[in-house]
N, C-alpha and C positions, 0 to 999 in steps of 0.2 A: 758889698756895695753894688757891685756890678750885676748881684740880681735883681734890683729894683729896677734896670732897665730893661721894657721890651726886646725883644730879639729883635724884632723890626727894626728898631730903632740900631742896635748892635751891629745888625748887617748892613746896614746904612751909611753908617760911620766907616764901614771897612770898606763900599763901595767909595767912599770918595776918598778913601786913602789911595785906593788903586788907580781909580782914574787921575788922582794927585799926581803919584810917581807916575803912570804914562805919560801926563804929559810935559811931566819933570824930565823926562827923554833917559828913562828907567830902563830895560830891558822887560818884557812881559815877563820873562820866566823868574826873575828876582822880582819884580811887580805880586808875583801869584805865590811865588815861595812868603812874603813878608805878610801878604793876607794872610795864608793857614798861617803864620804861626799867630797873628794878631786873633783871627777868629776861635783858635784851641784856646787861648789864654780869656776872652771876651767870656767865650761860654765854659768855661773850668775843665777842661780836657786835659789832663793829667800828662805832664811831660812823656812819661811813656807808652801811654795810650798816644799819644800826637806821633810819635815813632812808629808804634806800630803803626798807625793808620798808612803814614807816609809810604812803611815800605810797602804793604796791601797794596796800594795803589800804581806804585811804582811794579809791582812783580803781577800785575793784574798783564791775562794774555793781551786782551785788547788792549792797553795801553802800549803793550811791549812791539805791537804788531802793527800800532797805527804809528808808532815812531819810527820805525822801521819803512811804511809805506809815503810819509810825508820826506824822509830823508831822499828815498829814492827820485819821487818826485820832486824835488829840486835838482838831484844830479841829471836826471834827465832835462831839466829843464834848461838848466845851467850847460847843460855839453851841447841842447841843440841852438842854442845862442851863441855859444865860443866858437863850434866849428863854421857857424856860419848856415847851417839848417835852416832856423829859424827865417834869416832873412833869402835863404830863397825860395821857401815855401811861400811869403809873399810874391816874389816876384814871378814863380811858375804860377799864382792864381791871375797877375795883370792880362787881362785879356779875355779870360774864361766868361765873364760875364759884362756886355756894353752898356748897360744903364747905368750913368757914373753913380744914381742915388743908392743904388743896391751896391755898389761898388765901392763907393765911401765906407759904408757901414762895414762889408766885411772883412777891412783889414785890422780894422781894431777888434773884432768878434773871431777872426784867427790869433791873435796873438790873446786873446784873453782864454783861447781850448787850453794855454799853460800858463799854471801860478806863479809870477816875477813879480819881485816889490816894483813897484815904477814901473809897471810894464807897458803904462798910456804913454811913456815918451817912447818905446820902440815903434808903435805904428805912427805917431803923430805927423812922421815926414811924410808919411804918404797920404794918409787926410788932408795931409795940406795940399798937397801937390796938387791933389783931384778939385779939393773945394776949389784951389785960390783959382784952377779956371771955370769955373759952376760962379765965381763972387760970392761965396759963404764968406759971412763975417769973420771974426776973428773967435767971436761966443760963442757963435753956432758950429764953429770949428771945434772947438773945444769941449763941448755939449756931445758932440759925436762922438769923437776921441773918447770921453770918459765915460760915457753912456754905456756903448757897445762894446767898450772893452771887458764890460763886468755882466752881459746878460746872461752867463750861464751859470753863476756864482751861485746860484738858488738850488743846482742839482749836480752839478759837475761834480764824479769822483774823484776829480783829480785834487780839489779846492779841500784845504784841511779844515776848514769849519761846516762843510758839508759831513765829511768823515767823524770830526770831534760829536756831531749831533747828531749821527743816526746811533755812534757806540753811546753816548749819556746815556741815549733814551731807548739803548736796546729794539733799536728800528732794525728791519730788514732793509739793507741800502739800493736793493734794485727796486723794490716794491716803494721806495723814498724816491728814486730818481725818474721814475713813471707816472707817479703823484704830482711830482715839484715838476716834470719841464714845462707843462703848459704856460707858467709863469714865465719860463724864455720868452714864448714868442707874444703873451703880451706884452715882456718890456719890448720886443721887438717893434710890434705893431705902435705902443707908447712915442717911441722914441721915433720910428719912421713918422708919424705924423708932424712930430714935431720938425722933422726934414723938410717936410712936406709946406710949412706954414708959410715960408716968404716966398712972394710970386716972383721974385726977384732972379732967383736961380732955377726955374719952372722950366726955361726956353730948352737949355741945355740939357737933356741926357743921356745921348748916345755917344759913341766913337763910331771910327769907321774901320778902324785896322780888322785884321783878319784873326778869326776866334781862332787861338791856340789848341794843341792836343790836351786833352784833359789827365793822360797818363803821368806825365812828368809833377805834376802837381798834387796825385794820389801820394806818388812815391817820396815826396817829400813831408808826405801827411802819416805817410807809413807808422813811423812811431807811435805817435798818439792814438791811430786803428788798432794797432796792436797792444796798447794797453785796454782800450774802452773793449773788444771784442773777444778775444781770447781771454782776458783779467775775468772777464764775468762769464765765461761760459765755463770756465777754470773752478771760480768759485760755485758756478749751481751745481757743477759735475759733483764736485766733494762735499759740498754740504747734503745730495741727496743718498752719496755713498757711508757717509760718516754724520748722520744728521746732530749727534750730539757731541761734534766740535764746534768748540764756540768762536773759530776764527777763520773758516772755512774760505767766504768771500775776502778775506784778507789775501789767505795764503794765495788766491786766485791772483787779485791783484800785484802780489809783491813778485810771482811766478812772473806776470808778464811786463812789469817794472823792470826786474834784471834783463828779461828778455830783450825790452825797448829800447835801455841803455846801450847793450852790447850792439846792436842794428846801429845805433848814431855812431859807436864808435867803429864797427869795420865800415859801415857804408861812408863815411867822412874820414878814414885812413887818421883816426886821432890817435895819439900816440899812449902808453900806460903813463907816460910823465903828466899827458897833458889832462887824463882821467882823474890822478892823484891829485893834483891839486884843486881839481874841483871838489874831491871829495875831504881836502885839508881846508876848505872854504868854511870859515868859522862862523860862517852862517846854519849851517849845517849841525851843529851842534846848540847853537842858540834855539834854530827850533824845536831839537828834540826837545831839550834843556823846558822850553816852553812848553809844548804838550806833557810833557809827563807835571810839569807843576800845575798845571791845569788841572789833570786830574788828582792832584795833592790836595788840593782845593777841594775837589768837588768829593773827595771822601771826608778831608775833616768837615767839611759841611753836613755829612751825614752820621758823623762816629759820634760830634758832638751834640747829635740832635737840634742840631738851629735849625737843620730845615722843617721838622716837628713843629717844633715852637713856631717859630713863622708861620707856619701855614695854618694853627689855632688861631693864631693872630688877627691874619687876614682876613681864615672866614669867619669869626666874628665882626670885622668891620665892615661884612656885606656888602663891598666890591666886587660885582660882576668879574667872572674869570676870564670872559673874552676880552675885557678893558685892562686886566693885568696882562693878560699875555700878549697883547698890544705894546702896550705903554712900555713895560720894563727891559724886555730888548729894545725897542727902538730909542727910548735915554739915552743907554750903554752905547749904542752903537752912535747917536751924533755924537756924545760926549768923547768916545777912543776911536770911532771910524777904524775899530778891526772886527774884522768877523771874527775872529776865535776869544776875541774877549767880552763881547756879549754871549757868544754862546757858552763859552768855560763859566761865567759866571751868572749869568741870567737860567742858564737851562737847569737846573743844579736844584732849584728852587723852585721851579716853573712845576718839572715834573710832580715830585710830591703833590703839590697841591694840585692839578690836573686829576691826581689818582683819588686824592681824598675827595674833593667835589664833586667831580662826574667820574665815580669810579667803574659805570656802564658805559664811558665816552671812548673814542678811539684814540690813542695818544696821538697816531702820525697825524691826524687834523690838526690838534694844539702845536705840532711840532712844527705843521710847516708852517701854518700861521706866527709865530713866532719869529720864524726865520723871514720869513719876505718883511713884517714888521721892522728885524731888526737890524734886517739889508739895508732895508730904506733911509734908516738912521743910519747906517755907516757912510753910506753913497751920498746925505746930506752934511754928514761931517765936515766941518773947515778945516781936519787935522790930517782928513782923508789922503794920502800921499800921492797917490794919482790926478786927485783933484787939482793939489797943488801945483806938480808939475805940467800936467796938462794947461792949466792956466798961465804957467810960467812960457810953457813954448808957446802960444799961440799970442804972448803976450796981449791978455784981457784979463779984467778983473772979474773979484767973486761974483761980487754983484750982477753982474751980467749973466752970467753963467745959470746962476741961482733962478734968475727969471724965467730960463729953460725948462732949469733941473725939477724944482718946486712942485708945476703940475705932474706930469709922469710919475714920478716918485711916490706922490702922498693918493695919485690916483691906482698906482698900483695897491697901497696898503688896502683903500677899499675895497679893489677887486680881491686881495687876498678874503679880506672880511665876509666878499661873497663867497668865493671858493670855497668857504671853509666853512659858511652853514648849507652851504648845498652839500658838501660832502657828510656833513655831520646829522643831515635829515635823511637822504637817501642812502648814505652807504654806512 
């Protein structure tokens, strides 16, 4: 029975079962375990062909390596929050720089260099504090807040749907992170104008107090230096010494992940109790729990052949590839406002068909177009969690906010669209 239906149609149906349970306040990782088993059984994958697939994916190195580097990256995140790091790496930046408009911006653009759910209500007091003597509304308070909290989100290694998309799609992640930053600093440039729009808070931008030593401030950033700079000079060492390890930039990464940790915990005198229990934080296993069903997902997607069929499908229906790799992350992403769930499930699909239509094209164009598309839908999500509470502290509503958000956003996907046939003519 279930062959007269298109695949299209089959993967369809299993998309809005997911986005069902998401926003039935599901767990992703049981979200994406209930998809493969619905998609093995949709397209006839043989109860132990769906086993094996599972554990393939499950013992795959990249999978084992990226769960291993996202774990980390929340203990570190998680330890320089609890010890109290976090917040004085804010307070040693107050002063470094006097124009309150650059000032605004980069307290939320510090606290978004590391992945916290909710991490727009940690800077939110201090946007406040600066707007509410600048007279920034309560939206355009909000607007900051949530904006610049997430402009790195498009290349940051630290971000596990930056990670989860360069392993799909088999990208090199530094030659991905050199590609993707210029989109920082357009949403940079985005989002400052829109600072910039009310003449209202124009008068004010300076202080007067006297510019702080700039050291104390490094050293509170130390952590995060020490992953982004040794992690990747770690990683090119070993991938040019061992080029056919396939987790080479990993192993860099997770090198200088332990190393980051241990720095927060002697330089903050934390204790091993107070280490254990961040690392008993059951959060911490929900994510692994989540990436590895992710990629559970994304092999029975391929064991069962739906991504085949789909992508006949498609290009029989002679829809432009640039309008599907547009359009199908950014759905996913307003519909679940997570990054790792458009990307677990929109990339999966994306690729194949990228290889069979333009199999002379470069993947990393379609990829990163993709991603800034499917950013944009997460960052316009109403389910966005940042959204919400930023909206909650600064007490405004959506609506307002959205008047902000709207242009920026939908003007960045264009800029991505240009991005991406200049890179796709010339390089």
């Amino acid at each position: 029975m279930l062959d007269y239906i298109p695949a299209t149609i089959k993967v369809l149906i299993i998309f809005v079962l997911v986005v069902l349970l998401i926003r039935k306040k599901f767990s992703l990782g049981n979200t994406f375990l209930v998809g493969s088993i619905t998609l093995s059984l949709f397209f006839g994958l043989h109860p132990l062909a769906t086993i094996e697939s599972m554990i393939s994916s499950i013992c795959y190195p990249k999978t084992i390596s990226l769960s291993i580097i996202v774990t980390l990256i929340l203990i570190l995140s998680n330890s320089m929050e609890s010890s109290g790091q976090m917040k004085a790496l804010l307070n040693r930046f107050q002063g470094l720089i006097i124009n309150k408009k650059i000032n605004i911006i980069v307290f939320p653009a510090l606290i978004g260099l590391l992945p916290m759910p909710g991490g727009a209500v940690f800077s939110a007091p201090m946007v406040k504090a600066i707007g509410n003597d600048s007279n920034y509304s309560p939206d355009k308070l909000s607007f900051i807040n949530y904006w610049f909290r997430h402009i790195w989100e498009y290349w940051w290694p630290l971000y596990p749907g930056v990670l989860l998309a360069t392993l799909i799609s088999n990208l090199n992640l530094t030659i991905f992170m050199v590609y993707m930053s210029p989109v920082t600093l357009i949403a940079v440039y985005l989002g400052f104008r829109m600072l910039k729009s009310d003449t209202t808070s124009e008068s004010i931008t300076q202080t007067s107090y006297q510019r702080p030593p700039l050291w104390p401030f490094l050293k509170e950033l130390l952590p995060i230096l020490i992953v982004i700079f040794p992690g990747l000079g770690i990683g090119f060492f070993l991938a040019s010494i061992y080029p056919q390890l396939p987790v080479s930039m990993e192993i860099g990464l997770i090198t200088a992940l332990i190393a980051s940790v241990l720095w927060v915990k002697y330089a903050n005198e934390m204790s091993n109790q107070q280490i254990w229990k961040i690392i008993r934080n059951p959060q911490l296993l929900n994510m692994v729990y989540m990436i590895v069903a992710i990629l559970v997902f994304k092999g029975i997607l391929e064991d069962s052949k739906a991504v085949d069929a789909i992508t006949k499908e498609l290009i029989a229906l002679k829809i432009h590839l640039v309008v599907i790799v547009v359009v199908l992350p950014f759905l996913i992403g307003v519909i679940t406002g997570i990054t790792i769930a458009f990307v677990g499930s929109a990339f999966p699909i994306l690729i194949p068909l990228i290889q069979t239509i333009d199999p002379g094209g470069n993947i990393l164009h379609y990829i990163m177009l993709a991603l800034i598309s499917g950013f944009a839908g997460v960052i316009l999500s109403p389910v966005h969690l940042c959204f919400i509470l930023s909206n909650e502290y600064f007490q405004t509503t959506m609506g307002a906010v959205y008047k902000r958000l709207l242009g920026p956003s939908l003007v960045l996907v264009v800029t991505g669209i240009v991005y991406f046939f200049i890179l796709h003519r010339f390089f």
